[in-house]
N, C-alpha and C positions, 0 to 999 in steps of 0.2 A: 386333627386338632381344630378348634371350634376358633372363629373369629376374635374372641375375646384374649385368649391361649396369643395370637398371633401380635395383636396390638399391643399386650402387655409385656411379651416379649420380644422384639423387634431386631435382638440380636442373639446370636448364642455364646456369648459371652458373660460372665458376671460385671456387677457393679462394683467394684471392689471399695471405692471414695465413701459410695454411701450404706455397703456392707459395713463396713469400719464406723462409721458413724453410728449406725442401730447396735453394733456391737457394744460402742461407748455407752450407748443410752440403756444397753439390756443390765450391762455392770450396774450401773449408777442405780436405776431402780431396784436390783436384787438386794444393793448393797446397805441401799436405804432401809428397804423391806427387812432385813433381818436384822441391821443396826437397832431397828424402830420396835422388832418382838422384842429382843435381847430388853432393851430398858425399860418396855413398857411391863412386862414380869415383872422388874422389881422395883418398878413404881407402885404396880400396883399392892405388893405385898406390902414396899417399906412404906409408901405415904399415905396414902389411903387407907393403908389397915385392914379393908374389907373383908373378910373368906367370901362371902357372896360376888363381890364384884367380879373377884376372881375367876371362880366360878363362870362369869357370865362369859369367860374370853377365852371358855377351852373350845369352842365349837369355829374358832378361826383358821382352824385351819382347813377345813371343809368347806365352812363356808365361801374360804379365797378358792377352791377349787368352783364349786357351783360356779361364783361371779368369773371365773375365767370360761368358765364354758357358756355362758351367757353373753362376756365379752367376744369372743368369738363368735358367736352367731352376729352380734351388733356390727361388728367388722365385716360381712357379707352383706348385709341388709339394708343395714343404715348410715354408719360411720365411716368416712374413709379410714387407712390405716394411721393415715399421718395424724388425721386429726385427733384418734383416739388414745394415740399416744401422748398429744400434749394435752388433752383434757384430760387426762388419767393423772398422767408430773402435776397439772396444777391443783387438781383434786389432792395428790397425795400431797403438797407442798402445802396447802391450806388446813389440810384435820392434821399435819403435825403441828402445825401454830398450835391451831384447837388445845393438843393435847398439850400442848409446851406454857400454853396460858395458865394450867393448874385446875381450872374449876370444873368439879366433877361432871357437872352434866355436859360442859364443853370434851371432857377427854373421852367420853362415851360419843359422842358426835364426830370427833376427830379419827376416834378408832375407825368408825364408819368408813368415813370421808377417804382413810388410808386405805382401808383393806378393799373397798371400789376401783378408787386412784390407783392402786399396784397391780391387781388383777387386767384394770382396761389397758396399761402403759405396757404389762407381762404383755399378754395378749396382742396388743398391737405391735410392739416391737417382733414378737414371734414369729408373725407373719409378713413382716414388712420385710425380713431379714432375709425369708425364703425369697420374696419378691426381687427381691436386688440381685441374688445369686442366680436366680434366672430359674424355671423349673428345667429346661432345658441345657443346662449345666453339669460338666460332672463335677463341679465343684460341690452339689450339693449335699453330698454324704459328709463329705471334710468340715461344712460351713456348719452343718449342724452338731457334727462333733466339737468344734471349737464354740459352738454355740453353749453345748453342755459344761466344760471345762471352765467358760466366764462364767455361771451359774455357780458353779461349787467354786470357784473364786471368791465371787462376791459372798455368798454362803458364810462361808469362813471367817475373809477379813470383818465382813459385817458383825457378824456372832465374839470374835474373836477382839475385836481393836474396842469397839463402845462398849463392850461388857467390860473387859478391861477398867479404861478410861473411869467408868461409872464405880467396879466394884475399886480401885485403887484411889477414889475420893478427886481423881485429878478435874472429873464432871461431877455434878451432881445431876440427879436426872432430869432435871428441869433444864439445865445449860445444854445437859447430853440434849435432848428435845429441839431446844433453839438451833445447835451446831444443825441438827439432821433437818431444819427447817429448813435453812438457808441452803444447804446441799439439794433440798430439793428444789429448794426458788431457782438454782441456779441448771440443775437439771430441765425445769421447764421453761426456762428463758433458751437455753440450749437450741433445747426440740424447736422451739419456736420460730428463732432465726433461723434456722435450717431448712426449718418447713414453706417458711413464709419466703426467703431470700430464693427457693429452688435449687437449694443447694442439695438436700436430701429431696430424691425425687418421689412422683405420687405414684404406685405401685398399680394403679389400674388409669386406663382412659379418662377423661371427664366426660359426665353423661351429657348427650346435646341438650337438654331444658334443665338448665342449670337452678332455676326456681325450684325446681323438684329435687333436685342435691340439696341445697339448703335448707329445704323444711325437713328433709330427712335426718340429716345433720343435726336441725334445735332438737327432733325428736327424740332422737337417740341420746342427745345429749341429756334433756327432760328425764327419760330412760335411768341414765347413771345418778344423778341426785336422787330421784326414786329410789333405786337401790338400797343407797347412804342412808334415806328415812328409813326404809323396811329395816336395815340392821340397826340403827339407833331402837328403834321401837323392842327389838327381839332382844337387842342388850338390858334395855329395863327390864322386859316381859321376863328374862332368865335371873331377875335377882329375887323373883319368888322362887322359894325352895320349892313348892307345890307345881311349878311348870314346868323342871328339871326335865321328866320324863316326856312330856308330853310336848318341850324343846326338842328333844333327840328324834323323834317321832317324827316332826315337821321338817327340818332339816335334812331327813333322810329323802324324805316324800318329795320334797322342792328339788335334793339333789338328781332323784331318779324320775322326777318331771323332766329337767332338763337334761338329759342325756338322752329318752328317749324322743323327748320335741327336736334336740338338735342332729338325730340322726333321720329324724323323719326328713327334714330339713336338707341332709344330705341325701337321702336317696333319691328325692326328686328331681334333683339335677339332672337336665337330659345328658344321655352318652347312648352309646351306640349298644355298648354293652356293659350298663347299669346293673343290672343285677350281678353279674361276677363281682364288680366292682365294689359294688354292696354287700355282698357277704366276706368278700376280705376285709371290709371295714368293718362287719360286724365282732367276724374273729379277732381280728389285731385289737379290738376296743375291749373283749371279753378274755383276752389275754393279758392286758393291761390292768385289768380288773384283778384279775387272779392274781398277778402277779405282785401285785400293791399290799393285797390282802397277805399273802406269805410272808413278802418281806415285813410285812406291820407286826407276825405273829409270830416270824426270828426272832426281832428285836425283842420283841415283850420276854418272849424266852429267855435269850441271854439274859434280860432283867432277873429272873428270879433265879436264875442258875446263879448268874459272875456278881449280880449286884449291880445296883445304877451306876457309880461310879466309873466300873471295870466296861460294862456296857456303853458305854456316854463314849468311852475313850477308844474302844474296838470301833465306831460310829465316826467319827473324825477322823480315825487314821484310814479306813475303808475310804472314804470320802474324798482324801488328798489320793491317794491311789487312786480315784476314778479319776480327780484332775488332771493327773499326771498321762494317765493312759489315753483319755478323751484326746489331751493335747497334740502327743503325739500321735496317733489317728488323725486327726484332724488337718495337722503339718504333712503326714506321710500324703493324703489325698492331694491338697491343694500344693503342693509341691513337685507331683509327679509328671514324668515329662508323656508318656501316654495316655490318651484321653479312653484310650479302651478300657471297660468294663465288663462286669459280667451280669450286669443289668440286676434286673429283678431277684431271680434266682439265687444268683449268690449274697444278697442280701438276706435271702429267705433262709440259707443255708447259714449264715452267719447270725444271725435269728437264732437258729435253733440251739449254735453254738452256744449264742449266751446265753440264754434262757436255762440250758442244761449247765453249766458250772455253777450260775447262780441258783439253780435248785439243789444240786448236790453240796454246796454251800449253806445252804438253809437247814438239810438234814444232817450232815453232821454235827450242827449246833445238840439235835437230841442225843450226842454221844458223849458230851461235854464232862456228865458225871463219872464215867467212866475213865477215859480219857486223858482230861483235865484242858490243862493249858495249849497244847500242839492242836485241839479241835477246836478250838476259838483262833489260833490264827490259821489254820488251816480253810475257815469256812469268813472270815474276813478277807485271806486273796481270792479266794474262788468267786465267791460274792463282787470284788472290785474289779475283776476283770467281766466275771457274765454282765454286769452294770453298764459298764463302760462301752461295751456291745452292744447291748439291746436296746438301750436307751435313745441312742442316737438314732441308732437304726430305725426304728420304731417311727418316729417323725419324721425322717427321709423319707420311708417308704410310705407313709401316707400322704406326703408333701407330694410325692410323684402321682400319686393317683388318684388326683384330688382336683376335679377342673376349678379355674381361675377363679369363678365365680363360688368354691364354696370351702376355701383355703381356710378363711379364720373358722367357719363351725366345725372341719373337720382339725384345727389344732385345738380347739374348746374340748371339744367331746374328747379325745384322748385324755385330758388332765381332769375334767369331770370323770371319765371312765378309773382312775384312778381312786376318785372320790368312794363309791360303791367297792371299792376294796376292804375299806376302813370299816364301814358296815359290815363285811363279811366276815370279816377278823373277831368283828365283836360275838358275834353268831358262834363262834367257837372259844369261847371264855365262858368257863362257869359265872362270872360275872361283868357286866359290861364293861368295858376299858373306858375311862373319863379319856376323852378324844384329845389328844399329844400329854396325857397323862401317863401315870404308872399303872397295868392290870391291878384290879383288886382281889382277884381271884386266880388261880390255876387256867391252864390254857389244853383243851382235848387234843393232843400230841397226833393220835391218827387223822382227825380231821385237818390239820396241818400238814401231816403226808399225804393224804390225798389232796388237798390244793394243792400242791408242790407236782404231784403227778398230772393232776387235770391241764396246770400251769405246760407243761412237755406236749400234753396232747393236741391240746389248741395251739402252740407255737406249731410240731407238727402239720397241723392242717394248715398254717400260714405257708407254712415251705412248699407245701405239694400243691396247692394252688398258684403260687408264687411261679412254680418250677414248670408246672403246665402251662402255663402262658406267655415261658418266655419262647421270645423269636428271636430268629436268626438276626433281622434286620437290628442295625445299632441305632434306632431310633424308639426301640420297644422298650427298652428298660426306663425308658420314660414314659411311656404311654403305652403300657401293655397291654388295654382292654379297645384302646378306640384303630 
């Protein structure tokens, strides 16, 4: 274990005080985040009017992927974790103003400002979270399953209470806006005291030429308002109909820039035994891919099978069923009175578990016609249970094998890795899917079973690399390579 591994970690114990704290703060930004999609859709339909503007704000949800894997890289390089998180709440607490002020070049500026602000606060809580629980913990499989659980929490109530709210008249969306500004003001005054008072501690050493922290700090900070311009500009740039294509083009290219600069990024990290370590990062990243791209092209599926409707609602209830399962996962780990595990291995083996229900969940979506109704909620539990496995799992296990120093790029690159699913999805539609739209076309049924397959195969090679390197010794399932 490398000097840095040692100082950051000083006991093997978790933080529990200030787990619980990044816990609050992962809620509150998720909860923001989708309170803030939810009304911003139907602002833009009802007041605005636009079809173009519209238009401009279906490539958000890639693009929060991209800037979280870019946040993640700024969290190893540049930003602390603490810090990135309260520049992130106050970015996002500032472009909801923006957009709660009404004027349209302001709520194009403000979208910016939010989908930056949410990705760096995502992002840095993510990893601050692992920081507290210690990588030397067995608490860490449980913290990240409870991690998942507040995610589809906030998910929900977000989605669920300001839509509400907004479509029952009790908001209109402009109040809806002010309420989620103030939640976030109060979000980043939160982080702030916490940070500043030393109550929420710093997740790494301070470096001895502290001058040199600082200028890192403005620059990364520089870094994230840049962003905020680049997608302010790319938001006008897509209210010509004429750049539509040649938006989706860019977008993909910037997404698979950063995945592959932030894996370069991780491989150079010295270890002893870097390359094992590197090619399981490669798989688990290229599994995560595949396996984004599936579930993107169930879902489109059910669409033209059940109908948006019947589908939207298979989607939520699937959903609550991950939170429910996550929770308890999450409870059974950190509740248990043996700290023995079965390291690596049985992760790799529980991997494959999910991986395999949530594929054989996905195929029998193509039996639906036949069938009917018993194959839709047949491949809705199959799907809520491999979810609630792999998911968490999947971030434990690169949380463990990921030295100190390059935590946040390797939690970026997994939800970038993700990103390149959506691409691949599109690849198998007779016509491109407008990105968190409905298909406009038919979807090629066998290329969907062969990623479903491919999906098994690369999980696979995760387990049997997994399972060859585990040791005897109970120090291995944390640090398998070094």
């Amino acid at each position: 274990m490398s000097q840095l591994d040692k100082d950051t970690h000083p006991q093997d114990s978790p933080r529990v005080l200030a787990a619980s704290l990044v816990g609050t703060s992962i809620f509150l930004e998720r909860f923001i985040y989708y309170a803030c999609r939810t009304i911003l859709v139907l602002y833009v339909v009802n007041e605005l009017g636009i079809d173009d503007a519209r238009g401009s704000f279906r490539h958000n949800l890639v693009l929060m992927l991209i800037l979280s894997g870019i946040s993640g890289i700024l969290v190893d390089f540049l930003i602390r974790t603490r810090s990135i998180v309260v520049q992130g709440a106050l970015l996002n607490a500032i472009g909801l103003g923006c957009i709660a002020s009404g004027f349209d070049v302001a709520v194009i500026a403000g979208a910016a400002l939010t989908l930056v602000g949410s990705s760096a606060a995502k992002m840095g809580n993510l990893t601050h979270f692992g920081f507290m629980l210690s990588t030397r913990s067995n608490h860490i499989e449980g913290g990240f399953s409870i991690v998942w659980a507040i995610l589809n929490v906030a998910a929900l109530l977000g989605n669920l209470l300001m839509g509400l709210f907004v479509i029952s008249g009790s908001f209109t969306n402009q109040t809806g806006f002010w309420v989620l500004t103030a939640l976030a003001s109060l979000h980043a005054i939160f982080m702030l005291i916490i940070s500043v008072t030393g109550i929420l501690p710093a997740a790494r050493p301070r470096m001895a030429w502290q001058p040199r922290r600082i200028l890192s700090e403005l620059f990364g900070s520089f870094l994230l308002i840049a962003l905020a311009l680049g997608i302010f500009v790319f938001h006008f740039w897509m209210m010509q109909p004429s750049f539509y294509f040649m938006s989706d083009s860019l977008v993909y290219a910037i997404l698979l820039m950063t995945v592959v600069l932030g894996f370069i990024l991780f491989a150079v990290s010295p270890s002893p035994s870097a390359l094992r370590r590197n090619s399981l990062m490669l798989l688990i990243m290229l599994l995560t891919c595949v396996l984004w791209a599936t579930i993107r092209l169930s879902g489109d599926l059910a669409m033209e099978y059940v109908g948006y409707n019947y589908s939207m609602l298979s989607i939520q209830f699937q959903a609550l069923l991950v939170l429910l399962l996550n929770l308890g996962i999450g409870l059974a780990f950190v509740l248990r009175k043996s700290p023995a595990t079965k390291g690596f291995s049985g992760a790799g083996l529980r991997l494959l578990i999910g991986v395999g229900l949530s594929t054989l969940g996905i195929c029998i979506y193509l039996v639906f016609p036949y069938v009917g109704t018993i194959a839709m909620i047949a491949a809705v539990l199959l799907g809520a249970v491999g979810e609630s496995l792999y998911n968490y799992l999947t971030f434990a296990t690169v949380w463990r094998l990921t030295p100190a120093n390059r935590k946040g790029t390797a939690m970026g690159m997994l939800m970038a890795s993700s990103g390149l699913g959506y691409w691949i999805a599109d690849q198998f539609t007779f016509q491109n899917i407008d990105i968190g739209g409905k298909p406009d076309g038919g979807i090629w049924v066998p290329g969907m079973v062969m990623l479903a397959a491919l999906s098994m195969v690369l999980v696979a090679a995760v387990w049997v690399v997994l399972r060859n390197q585990q040791e005897d010794a109970p120090i291995s399932q944390n640090a398998p390579f070094d």
